[in-house]
Structures are given as C-alpha cells and as structure tokens.
N, CA and C atoms as a LAMMPS dump frame, in Angstrom:
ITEM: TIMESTEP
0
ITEM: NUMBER OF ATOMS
123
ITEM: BOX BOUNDS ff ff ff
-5.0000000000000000e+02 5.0000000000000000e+02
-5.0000000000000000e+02 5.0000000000000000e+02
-5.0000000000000000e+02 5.0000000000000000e+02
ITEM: ATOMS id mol type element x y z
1 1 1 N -100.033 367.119 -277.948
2 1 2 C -99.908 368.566 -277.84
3 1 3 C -99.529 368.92 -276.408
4 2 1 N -98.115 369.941 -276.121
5 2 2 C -98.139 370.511 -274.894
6 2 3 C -98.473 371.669 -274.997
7 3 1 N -97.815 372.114 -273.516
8 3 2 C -98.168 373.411 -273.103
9 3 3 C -97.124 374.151 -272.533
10 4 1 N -96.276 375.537 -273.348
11 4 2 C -95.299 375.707 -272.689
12 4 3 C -96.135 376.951 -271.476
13 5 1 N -95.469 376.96 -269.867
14 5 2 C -95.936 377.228 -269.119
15 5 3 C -94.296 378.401 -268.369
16 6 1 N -95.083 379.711 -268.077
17 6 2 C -94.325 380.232 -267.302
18 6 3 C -93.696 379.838 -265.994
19 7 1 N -92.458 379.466 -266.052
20 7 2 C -91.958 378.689 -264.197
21 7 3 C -91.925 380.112 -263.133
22 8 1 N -92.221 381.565 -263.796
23 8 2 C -92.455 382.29 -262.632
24 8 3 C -93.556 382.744 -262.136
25 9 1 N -94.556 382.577 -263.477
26 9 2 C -96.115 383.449 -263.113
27 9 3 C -97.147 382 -263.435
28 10 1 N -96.592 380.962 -263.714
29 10 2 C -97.815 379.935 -264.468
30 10 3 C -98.236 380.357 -265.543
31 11 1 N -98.123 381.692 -266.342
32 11 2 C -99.562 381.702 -266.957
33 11 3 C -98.924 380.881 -268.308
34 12 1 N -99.832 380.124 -269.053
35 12 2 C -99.551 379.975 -270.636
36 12 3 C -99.06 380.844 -271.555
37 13 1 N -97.726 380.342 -271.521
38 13 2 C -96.978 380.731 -273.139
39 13 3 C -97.693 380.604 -274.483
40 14 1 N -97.387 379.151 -275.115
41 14 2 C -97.87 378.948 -275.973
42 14 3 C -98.266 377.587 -275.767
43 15 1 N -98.627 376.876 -277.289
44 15 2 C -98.449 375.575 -277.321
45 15 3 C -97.677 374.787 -278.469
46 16 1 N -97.612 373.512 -277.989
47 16 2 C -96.677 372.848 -279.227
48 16 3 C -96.754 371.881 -279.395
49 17 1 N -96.277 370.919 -280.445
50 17 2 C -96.636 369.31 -280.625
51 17 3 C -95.413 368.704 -280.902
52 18 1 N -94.233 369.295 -280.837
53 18 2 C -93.023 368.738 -281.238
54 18 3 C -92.183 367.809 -280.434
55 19 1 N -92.759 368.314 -278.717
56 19 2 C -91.802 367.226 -278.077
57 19 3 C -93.041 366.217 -277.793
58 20 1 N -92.31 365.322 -276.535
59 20 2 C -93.001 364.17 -276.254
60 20 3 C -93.817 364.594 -274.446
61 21 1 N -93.774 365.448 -274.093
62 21 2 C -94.007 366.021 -272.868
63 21 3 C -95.101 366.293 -272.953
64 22 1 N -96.319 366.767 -271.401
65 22 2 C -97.044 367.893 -271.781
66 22 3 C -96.91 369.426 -271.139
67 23 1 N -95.92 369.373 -270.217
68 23 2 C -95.689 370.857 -270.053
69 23 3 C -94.307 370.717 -269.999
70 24 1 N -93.948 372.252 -270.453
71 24 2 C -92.468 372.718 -270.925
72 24 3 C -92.296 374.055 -269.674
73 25 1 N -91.076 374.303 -269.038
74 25 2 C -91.569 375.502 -268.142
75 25 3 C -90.571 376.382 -268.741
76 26 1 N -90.548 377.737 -269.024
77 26 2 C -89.662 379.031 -269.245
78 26 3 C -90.22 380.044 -268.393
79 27 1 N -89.592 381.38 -269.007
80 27 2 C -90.061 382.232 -268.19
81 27 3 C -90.766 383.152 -269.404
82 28 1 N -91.859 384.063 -269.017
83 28 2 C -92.272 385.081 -269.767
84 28 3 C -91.972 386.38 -269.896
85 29 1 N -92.331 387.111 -271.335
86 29 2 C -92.423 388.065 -271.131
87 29 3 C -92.744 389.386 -270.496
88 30 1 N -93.654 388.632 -269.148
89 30 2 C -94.347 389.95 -269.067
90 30 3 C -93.634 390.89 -267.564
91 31 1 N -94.14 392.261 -267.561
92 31 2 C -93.336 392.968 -266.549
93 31 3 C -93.304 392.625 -265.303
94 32 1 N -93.886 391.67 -264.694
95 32 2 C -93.699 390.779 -263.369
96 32 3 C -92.467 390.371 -263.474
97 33 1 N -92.521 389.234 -264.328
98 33 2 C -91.438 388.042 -265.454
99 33 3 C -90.048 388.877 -265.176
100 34 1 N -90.02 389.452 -265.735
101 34 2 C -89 390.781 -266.151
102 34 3 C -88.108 391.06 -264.915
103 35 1 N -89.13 391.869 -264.044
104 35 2 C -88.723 392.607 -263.329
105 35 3 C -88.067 391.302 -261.749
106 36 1 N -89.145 390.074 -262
107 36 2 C -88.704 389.592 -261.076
108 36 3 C -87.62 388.137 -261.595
109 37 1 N -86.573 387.996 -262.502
110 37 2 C -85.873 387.376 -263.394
111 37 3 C -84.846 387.077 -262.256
112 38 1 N -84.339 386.001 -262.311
113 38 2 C -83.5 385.533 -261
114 38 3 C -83.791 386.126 -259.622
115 39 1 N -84.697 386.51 -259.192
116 39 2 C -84.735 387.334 -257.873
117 39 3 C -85.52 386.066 -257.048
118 40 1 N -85.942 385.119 -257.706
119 40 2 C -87.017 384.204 -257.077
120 40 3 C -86.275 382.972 -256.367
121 41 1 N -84.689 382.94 -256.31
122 41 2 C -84.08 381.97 -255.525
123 41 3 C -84.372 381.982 -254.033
C-alpha cells in the first residue's frame, strides 16, 4: 500500500495498492495548492 502525497503542501491525498512504490507525489486540491500552482520554481 502507498501513499499519494501533495509535492506542494505534503499533506495526504489518498492511498493506493496498485503501484510498486510507497509514495506517489501530485499536487492538491486545496486553495494554497491552487493558488500557489507553478509559482514554487
């Protein structure tokens, strides 16, 4: 089982058992996430 993990805020997405990993990084939904979406280079 992983853990997909926000690459801008950390916090936990979800989880999953499909790959072979244990953390996956994306970005989230939330209005931090959002507001700060490519600005973090």
């Amino acid at each position: 089982m992983g853990t997909l993990i926000c690459h801008t805020c950390n916090a936990t997405i979800d989880h999953f058992e499909d790959e072979k990993v244990t953390f996956l990084y994306s970005n989230c939904e939330c209005e931090n996430c959002s507001q700060n979406n490519g600005d973090n280079e």
